[in-house]
C-alpha positions in Angstrom: 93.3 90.2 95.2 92.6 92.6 92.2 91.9 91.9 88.3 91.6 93.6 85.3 90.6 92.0 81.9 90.3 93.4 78.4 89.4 92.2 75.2 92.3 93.7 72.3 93.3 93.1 68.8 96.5 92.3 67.3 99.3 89.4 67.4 99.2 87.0 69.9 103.3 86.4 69.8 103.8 90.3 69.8 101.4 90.4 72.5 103.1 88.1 75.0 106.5 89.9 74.2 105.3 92.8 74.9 103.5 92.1 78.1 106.3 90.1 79.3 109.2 93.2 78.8 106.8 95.4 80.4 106.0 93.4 83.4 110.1 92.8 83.8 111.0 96.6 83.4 108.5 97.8 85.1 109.7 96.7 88.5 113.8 96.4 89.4 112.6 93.3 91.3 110.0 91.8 89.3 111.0 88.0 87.8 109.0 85.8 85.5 108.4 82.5 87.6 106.5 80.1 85.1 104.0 79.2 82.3 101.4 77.3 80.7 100.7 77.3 77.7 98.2 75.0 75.6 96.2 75.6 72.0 93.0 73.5 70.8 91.2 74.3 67.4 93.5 77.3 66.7 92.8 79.4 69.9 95.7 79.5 71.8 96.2 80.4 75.6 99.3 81.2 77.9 99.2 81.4 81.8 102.3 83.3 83.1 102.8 84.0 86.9 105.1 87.0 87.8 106.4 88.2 91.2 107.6 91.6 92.6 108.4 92.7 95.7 106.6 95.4 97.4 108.1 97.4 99.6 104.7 99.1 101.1 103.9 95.7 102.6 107.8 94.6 103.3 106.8 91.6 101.0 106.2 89.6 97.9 103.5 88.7 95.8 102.5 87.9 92.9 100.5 89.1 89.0 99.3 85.9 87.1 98.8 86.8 83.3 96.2 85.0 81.0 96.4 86.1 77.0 93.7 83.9 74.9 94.2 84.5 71.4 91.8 83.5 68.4 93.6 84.9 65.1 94.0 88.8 66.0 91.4 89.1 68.7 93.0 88.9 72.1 92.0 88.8 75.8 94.0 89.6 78.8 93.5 88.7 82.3 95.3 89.4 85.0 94.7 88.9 89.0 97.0 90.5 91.4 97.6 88.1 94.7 99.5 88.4 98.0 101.3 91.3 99.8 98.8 90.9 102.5 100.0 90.5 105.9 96.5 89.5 108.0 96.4 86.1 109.5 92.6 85.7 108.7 92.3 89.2 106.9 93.8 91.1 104.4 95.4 94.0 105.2 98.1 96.1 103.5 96.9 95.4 99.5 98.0 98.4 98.5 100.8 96.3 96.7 98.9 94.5 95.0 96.7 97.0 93.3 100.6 98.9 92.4 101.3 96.0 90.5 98.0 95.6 88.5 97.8 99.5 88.0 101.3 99.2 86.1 99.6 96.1 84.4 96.5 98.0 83.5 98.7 100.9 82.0 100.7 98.4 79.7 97.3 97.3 78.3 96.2 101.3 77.9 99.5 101.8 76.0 99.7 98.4 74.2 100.0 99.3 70.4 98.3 96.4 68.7 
């Protein structure tokens, strides 16, 4: 399991978007799988979860996104999970830290 979490400003909506096209192109076999989403006293959160293959491990796994927006300040979460191929541990991650490295340079790049 990795994570990376950073506090941004800018619009929540434009946010999401943009994470979400960049997660999608960013791998040929990347899919969006599901959400949450929920809001209380104007701060609003959504929980996506995303899956790629990786073809270092021969397997899938998966990159769950948190965005928590309060007006124009933002903060992103994401935790990288699976691709491991150990019975009691984890061996082969090197797909899941691929997947939150391409994450990590969305957020670097995001324009807000």
């Amino acid at each position: 399991m990795a994570k990376y979490e950073r506090t941004l400003r800018g619009d929540f909506d434009a946010a999401l978007r943009y994470f979400h096209e960049g997660i999608l192109n960013g791998s040929m076999s990347a899919s969006y799988e599901d959400e949450s989403y929920t809001m209380f006293a104007g701060v609003r959160c959504c929980v996506r979860v995303y899956e790629r293959y990786s073809y270092t491990g021969s397997n899938r796994l998966s990159l769950t996104l948190m965005l928590v927006g309060d007006g124009e300040e933002l903060h992103v979460s994401a935790i990288t999970s699976g691709g491991s191929q150990g019975v009691f541990f984890k061996f082969n991650t090197w797909g899941e830290h691929s997947f939150l490295d391409k994450f990590r340079e969305l957020v670097e790049r995001y324009p807000g």
